[in-house]
C-alpha positions as a LaTeX table, in Angstrom:
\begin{tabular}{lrrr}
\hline
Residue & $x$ (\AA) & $y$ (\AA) & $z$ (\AA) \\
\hline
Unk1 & $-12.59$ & $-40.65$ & 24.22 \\
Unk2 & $-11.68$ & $-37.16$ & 23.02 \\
Unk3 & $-11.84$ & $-36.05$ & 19.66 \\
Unk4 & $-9.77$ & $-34.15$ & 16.97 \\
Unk5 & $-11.93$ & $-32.74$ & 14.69 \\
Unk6 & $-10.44$ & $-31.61$ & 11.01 \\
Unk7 & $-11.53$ & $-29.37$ & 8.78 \\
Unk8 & $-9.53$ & $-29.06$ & 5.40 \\
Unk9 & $-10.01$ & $-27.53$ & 2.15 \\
Unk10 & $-8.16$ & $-25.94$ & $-0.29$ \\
Unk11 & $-7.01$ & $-22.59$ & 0.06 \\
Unk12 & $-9.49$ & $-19.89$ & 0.09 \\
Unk13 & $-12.05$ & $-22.45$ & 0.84 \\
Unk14 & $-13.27$ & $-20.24$ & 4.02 \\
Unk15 & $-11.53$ & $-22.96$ & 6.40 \\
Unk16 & $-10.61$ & $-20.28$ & 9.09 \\
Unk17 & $-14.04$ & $-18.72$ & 9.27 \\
Unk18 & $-15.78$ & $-22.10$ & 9.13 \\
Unk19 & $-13.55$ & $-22.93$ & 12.25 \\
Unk20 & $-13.59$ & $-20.23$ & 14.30 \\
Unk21 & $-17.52$ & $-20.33$ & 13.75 \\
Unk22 & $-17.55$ & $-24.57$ & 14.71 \\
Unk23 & $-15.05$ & $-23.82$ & 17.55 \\
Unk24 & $-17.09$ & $-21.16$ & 19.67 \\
Unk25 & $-20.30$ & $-23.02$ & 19.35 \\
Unk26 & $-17.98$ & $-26.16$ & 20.33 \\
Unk27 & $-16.17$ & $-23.93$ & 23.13 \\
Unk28 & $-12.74$ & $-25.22$ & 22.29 \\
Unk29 & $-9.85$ & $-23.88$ & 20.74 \\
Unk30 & $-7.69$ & $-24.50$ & 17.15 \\
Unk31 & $-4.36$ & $-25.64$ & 16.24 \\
Unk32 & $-3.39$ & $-24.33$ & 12.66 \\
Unk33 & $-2.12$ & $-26.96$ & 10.12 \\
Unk34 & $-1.45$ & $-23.92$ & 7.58 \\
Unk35 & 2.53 & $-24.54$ & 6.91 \\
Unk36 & 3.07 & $-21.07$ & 6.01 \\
Unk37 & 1.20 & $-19.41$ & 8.38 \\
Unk38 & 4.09 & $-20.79$ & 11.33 \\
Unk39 & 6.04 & $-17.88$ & 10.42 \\
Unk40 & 5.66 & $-14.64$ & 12.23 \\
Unk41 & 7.08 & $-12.36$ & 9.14 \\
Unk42 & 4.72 & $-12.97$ & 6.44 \\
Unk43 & 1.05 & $-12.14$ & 7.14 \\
Unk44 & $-0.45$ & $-10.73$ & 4.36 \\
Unk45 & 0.57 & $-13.54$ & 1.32 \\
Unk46 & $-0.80$ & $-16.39$ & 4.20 \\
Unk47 & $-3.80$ & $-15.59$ & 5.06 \\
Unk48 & $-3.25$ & $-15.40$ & 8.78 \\
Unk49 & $-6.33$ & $-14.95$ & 10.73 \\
Unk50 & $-6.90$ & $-11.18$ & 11.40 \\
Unk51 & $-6.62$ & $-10.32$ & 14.71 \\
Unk52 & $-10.08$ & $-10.04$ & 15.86 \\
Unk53 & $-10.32$ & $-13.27$ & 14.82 \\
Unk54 & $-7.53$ & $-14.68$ & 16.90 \\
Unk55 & $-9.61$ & $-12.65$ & 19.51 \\
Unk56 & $-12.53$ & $-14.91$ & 18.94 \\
Unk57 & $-10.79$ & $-18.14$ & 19.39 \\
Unk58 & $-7.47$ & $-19.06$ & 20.85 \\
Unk59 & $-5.29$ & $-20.61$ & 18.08 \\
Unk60 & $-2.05$ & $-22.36$ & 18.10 \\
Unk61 & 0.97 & $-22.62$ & 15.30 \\
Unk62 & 0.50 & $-19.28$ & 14.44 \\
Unk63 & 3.38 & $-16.81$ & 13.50 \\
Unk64 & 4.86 & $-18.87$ & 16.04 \\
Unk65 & 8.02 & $-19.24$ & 14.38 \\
Unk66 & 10.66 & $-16.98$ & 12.49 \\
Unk67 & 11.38 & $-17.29$ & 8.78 \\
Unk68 & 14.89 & $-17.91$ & 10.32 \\
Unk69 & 14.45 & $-21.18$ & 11.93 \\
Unk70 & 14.24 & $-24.71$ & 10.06 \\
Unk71 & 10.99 & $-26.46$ & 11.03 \\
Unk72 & 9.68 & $-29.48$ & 9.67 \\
Unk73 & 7.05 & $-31.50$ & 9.47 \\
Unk74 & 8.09 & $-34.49$ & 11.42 \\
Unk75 & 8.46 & $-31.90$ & 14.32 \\
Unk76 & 5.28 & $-30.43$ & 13.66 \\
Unk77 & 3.65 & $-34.03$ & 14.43 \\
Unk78 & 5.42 & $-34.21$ & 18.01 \\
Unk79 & 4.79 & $-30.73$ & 18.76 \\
Unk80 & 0.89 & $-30.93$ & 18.41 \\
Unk81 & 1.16 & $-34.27$ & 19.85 \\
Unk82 & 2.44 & $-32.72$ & 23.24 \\
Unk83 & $-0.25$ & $-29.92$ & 23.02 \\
Unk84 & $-3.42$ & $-32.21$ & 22.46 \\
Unk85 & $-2.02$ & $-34.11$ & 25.57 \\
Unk86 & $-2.62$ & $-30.75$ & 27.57 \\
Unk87 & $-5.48$ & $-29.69$ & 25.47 \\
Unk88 & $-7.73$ & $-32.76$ & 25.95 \\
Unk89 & $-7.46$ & $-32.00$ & 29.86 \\
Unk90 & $-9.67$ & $-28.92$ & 29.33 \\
Unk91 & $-11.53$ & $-29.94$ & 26.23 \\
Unk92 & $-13.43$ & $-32.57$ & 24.66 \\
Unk93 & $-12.81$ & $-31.92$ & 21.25 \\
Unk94 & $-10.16$ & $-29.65$ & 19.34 \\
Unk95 & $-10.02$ & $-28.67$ & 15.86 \\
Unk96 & $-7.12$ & $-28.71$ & 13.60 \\
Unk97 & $-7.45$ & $-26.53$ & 10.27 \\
Unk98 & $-5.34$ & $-25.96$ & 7.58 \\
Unk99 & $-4.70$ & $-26.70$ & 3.66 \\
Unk100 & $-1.28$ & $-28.29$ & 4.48 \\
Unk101 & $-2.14$ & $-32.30$ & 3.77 \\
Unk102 & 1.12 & $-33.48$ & 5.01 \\
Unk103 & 0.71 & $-31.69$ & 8.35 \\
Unk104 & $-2.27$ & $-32.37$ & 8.52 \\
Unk105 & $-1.70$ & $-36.34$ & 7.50 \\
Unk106 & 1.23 & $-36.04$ & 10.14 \\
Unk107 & $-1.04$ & $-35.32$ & 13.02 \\
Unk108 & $-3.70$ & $-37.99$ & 12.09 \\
Unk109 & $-1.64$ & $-40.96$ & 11.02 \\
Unk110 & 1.64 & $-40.45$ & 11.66 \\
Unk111 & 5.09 & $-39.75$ & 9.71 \\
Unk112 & 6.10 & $-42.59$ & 7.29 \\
Unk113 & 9.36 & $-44.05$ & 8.14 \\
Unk114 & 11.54 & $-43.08$ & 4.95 \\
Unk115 & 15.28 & $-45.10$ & 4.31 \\
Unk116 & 17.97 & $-43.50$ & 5.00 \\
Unk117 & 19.82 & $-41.49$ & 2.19 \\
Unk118 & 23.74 & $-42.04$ & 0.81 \\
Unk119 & 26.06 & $-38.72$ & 0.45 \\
Unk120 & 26.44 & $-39.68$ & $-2.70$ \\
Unk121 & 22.76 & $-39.80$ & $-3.58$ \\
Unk122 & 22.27 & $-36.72$ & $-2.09$ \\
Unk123 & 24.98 & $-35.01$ & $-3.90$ \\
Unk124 & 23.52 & $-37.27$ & $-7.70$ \\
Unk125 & 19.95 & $-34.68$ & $-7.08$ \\
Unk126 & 21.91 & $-31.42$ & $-5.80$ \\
Unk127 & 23.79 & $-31.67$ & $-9.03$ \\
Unk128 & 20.34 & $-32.15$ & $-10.92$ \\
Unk129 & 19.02 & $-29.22$ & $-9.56$ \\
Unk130 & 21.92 & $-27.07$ & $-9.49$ \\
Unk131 & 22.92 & $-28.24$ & $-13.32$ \\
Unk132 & 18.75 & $-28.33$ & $-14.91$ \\
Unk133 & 16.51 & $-26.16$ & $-12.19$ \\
Unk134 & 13.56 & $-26.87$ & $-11.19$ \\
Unk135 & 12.89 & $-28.20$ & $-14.52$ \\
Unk136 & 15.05 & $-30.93$ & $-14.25$ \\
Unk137 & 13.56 & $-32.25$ & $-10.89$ \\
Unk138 & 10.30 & $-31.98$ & $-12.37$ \\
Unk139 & 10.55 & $-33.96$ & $-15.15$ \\
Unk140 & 12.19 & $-36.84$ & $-12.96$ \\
Unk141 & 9.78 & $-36.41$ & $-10.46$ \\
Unk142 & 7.24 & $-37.15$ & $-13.29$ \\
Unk143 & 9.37 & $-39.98$ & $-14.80$ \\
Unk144 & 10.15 & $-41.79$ & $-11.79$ \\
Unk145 & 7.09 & $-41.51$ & $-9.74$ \\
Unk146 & 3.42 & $-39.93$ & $-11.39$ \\
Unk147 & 1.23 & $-40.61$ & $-8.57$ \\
Unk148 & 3.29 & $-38.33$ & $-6.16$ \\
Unk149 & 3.68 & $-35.79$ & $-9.07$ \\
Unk150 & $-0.28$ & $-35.34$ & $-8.84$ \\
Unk151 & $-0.40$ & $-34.24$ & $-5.59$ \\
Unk152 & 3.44 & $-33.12$ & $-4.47$ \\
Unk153 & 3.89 & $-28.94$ & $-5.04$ \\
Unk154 & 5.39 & $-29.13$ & $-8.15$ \\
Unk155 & 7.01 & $-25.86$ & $-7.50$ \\
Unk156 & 8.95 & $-26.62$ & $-3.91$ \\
Unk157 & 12.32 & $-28.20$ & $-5.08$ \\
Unk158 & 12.98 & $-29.24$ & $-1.88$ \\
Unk159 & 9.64 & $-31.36$ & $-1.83$ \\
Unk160 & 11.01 & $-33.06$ & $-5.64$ \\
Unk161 & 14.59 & $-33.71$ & $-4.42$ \\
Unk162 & 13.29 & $-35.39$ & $-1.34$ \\
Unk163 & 11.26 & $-37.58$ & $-3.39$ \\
Unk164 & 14.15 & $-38.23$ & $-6.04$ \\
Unk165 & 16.31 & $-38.72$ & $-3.38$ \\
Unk166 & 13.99 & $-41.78$ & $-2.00$ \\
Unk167 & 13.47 & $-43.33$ & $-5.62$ \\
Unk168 & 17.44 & $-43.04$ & $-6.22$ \\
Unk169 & 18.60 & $-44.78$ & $-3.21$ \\
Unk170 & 15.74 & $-47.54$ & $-3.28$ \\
Unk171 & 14.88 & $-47.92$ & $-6.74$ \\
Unk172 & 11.21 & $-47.35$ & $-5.63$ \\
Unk173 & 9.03 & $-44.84$ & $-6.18$ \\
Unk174 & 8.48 & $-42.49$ & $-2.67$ \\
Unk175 & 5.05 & $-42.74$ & $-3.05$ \\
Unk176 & 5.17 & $-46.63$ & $-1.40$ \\
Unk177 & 6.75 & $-45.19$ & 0.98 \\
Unk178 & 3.92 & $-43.27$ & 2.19 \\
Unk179 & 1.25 & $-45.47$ & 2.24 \\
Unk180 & 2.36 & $-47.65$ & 5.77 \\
Unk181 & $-0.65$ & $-48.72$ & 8.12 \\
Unk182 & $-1.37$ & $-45.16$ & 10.07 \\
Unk183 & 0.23 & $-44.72$ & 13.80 \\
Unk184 & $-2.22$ & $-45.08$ & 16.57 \\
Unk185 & $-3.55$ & $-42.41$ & 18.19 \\
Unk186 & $-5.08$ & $-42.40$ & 21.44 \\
Unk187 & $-8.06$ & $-39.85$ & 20.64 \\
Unk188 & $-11.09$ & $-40.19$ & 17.79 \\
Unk189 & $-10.58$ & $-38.41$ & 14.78 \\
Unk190 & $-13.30$ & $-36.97$ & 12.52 \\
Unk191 & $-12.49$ & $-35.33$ & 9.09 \\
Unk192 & $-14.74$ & $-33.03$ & 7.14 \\
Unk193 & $-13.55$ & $-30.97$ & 4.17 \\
Unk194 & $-14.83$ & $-27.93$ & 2.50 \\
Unk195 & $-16.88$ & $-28.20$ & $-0.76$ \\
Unk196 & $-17.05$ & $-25.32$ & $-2.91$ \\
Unk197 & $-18.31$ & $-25.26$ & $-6.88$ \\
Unk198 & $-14.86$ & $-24.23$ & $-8.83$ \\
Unk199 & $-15.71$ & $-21.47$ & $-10.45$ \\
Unk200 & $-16.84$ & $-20.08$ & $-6.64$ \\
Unk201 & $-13.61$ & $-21.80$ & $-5.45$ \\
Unk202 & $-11.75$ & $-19.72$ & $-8.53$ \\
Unk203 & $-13.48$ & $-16.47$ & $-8.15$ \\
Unk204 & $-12.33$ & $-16.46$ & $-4.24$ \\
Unk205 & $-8.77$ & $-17.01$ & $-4.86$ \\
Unk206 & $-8.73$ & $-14.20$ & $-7.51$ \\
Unk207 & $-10.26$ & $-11.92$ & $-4.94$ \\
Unk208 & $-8.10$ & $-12.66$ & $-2.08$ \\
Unk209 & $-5.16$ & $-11.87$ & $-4.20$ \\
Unk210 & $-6.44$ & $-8.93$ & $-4.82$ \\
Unk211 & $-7.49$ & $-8.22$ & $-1.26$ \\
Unk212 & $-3.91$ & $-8.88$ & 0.01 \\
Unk213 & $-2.15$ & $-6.42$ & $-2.71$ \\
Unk214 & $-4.65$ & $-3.80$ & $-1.01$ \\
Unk215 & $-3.26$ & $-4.45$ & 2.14 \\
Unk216 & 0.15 & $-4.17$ & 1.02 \\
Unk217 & 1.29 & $-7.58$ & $-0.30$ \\
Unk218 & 3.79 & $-5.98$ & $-2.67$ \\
Unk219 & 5.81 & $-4.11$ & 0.13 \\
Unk220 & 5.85 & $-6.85$ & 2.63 \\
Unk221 & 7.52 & $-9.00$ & $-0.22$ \\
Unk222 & 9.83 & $-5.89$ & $-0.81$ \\
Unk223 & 11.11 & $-6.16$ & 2.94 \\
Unk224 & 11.44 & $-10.36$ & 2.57 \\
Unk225 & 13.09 & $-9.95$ & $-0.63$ \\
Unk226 & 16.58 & $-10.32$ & 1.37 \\
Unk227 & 15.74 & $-13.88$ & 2.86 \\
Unk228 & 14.50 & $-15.07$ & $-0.31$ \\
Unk229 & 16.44 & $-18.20$ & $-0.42$ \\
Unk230 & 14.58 & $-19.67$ & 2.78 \\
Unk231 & 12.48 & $-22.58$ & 2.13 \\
Unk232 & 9.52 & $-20.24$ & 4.00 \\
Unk233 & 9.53 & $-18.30$ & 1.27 \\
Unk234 & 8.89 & $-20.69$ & $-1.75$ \\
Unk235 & 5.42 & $-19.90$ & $-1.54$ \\
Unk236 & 2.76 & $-18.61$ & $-3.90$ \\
Unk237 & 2.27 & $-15.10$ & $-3.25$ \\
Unk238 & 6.30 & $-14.37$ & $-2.91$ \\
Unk239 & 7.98 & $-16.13$ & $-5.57$ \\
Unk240 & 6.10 & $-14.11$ & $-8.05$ \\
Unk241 & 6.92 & $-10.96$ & $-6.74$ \\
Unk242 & 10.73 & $-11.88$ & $-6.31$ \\
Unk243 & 10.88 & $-12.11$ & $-9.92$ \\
Unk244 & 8.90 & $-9.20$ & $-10.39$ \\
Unk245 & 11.89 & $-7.15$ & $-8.11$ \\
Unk246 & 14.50 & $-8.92$ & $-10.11$ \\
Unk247 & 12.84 & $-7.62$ & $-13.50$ \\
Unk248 & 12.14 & $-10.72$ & $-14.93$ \\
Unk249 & 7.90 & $-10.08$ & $-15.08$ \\
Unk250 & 5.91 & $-6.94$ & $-14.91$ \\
Unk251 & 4.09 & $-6.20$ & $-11.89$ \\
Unk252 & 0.78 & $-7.23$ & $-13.54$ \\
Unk253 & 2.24 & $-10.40$ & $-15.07$ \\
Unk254 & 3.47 & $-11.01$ & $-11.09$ \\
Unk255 & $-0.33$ & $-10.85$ & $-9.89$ \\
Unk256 & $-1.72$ & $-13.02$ & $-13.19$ \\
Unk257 & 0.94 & $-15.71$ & $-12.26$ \\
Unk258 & 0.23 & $-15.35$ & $-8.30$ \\
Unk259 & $-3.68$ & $-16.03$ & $-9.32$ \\
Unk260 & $-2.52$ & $-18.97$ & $-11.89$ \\
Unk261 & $-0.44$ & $-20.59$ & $-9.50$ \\
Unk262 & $-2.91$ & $-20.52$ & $-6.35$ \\
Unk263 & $-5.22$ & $-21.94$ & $-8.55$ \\
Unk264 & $-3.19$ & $-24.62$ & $-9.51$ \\
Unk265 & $-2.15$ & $-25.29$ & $-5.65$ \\
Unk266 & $-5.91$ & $-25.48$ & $-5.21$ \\
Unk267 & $-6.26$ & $-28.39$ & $-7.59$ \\
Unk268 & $-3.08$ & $-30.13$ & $-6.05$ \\
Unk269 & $-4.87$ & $-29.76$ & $-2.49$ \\
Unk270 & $-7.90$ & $-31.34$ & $-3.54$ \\
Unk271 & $-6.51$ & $-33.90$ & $-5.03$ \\
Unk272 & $-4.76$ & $-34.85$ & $-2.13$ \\
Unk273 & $-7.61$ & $-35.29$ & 0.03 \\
Unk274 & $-10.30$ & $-36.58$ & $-2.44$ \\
Unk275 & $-7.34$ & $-39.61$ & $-1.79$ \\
Unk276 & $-8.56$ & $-39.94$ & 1.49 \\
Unk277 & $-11.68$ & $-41.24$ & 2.49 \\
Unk278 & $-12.47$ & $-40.39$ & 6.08 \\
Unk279 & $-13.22$ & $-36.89$ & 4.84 \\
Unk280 & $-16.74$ & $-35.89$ & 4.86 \\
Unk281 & $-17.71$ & $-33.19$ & 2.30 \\
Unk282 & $-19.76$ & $-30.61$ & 3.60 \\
Unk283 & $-20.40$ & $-27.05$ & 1.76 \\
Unk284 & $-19.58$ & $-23.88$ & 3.61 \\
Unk285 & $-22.72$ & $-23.16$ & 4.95 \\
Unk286 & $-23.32$ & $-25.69$ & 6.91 \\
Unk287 & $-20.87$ & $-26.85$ & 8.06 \\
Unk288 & $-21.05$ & $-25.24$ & 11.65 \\
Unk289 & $-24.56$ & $-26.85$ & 12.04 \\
Unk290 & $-23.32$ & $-30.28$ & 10.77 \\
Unk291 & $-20.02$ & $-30.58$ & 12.94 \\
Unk292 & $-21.49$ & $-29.31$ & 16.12 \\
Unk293 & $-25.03$ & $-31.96$ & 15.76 \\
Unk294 & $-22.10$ & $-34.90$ & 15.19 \\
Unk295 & $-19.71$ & $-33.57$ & 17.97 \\
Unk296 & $-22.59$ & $-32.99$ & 20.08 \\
Unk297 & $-24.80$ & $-35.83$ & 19.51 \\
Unk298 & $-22.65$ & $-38.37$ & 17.89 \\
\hline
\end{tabular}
């Protein structure tokens, strides 16, 4: 039977050079499970592989899509679906990477089967937001249902009005609504996430941040600034400097909160998979040489 192989981690974990590295000596290809990195105008605050890397490997579901278009997760799941159908023709295993858990959970077990929502419900948590921020979801998000609020991006209100909207209409929290037998899949899957020391973790972020100002994070924001209500751009990386254009932080504050929050999205990430426990640890180093002996030798 073929095999999807994962390999997750929080961000700045060294997931794309781990894969690209696992993938050649495998001589298969990747499909991205990076949610931001679908969208063809932001490069720099994602993380997209360079492109000598996308030389090295061929990947898929990435800047694939415009900031422009709605895309979801539920069509995520069918999309890769149909391309591991054509993949697994030519390959015996394919690798999915990214730090997106709900993609990634998507792919490997299926999308849970949530109740349908009233108008009127829907218009209770618009008025929430619209009447207390992001504040207000929050603080209901942590009332009505902690466990999600561990692991949910505390900072995407569309992610806390979903879940509010759920716990409204049922009067149950929308984390038992996520935790259904998984869908069947007709391939093996193999999970393996990447284990760094946080301090190391820590000390990566902050550099990345401040490798992408160097390559020009601050204008690339500049020329997104426009589109900043799309749900794309609710991202680390953007939102900071959006409120440094509007003159609410300095530009210094800006890259201190950027650093702050990745960090922060780091600990959300691994919480989320230290909940699941078909992943297999591994540290960075050798991970290549672990991943290839299983593929290879079972």
């Amino acid at each position: 039977m073929k095999t999807l192989i994962v390999i997750a981690g929080p961000t700045a974990s060294g997931k794309t050079a781990a894969a690209i590295k696992v993938a050649k000596a495998l001589n298969t290809v990747i499909i991205n499970a990076d949610s931001r990195q679908f969208y063809k105008e932001m490069s720099i605050g994602t993380a997209v592989p360079s492109p000598k890397e996308l030389q090295e490997v061929k990947h898929y579901f990435v800047q694939n899509i415009s900031i422009l278009n709605d895309y979801d997760v539920a069509t995520y799941e069918q999309d890769v679906l149909l391309l591991l159908k054509k993949l697994f023709l030519e390959h015996d295993q394919v690798l999915l990477t990214g730090g997106s858990g709900l993609f990634i959970d998507a792919v490997c077990k299926g999308i849970d089967t949530m109740p349908d929502i009233d108008q009127a419900v829907r218009e209770r948590v618009d008025n929430l937001f619209h009447e207390g921020g992001l504040a207000a979801l929050q603080q209901e998000v942590q009332r009505l249902d902690p466990e999600y609020w561990t692991i949910v991006d505390q900072k995407n209100p569309r992610r806390l009005q979903r879940a509010l909207e759920v716990c409204y209409q049922t009067g149950k929290t929308f984390t038992s609504f996520r935790t259904r037998s998984s869908a069947k899949r007709d391939f093996n899957i193999v999970k393996y996430a990447l284990l760094r020391e946080k301090q190391d973790l820590y000390n990566r972020i902050n550099l990345r941040v401040e490798i992408m100002l160097s390559k020009g994070l601050v204008d690339e924001a500049r020329k997104l600034y426009p589109y900043r209500r799309r749900n794309a751009l609710n991202t680390v990386g953007y939102k900071e400097l959006f409120d440094y254009f509007d003159g609410k932080i300095s530009l210094n504050e800006a890259v201190e909160q950027i650093k702050l929050n990745t960090r922060h999205y780091a600990k959300r990430q691994m919480t989320w998979l230290r909940k699941d426990t078909e992943y297999q640890w591994i540290e960075p180093s050798s991970i290549e040489t672990v991943i290839t002996d299983q593929a290879l030798h079972g």
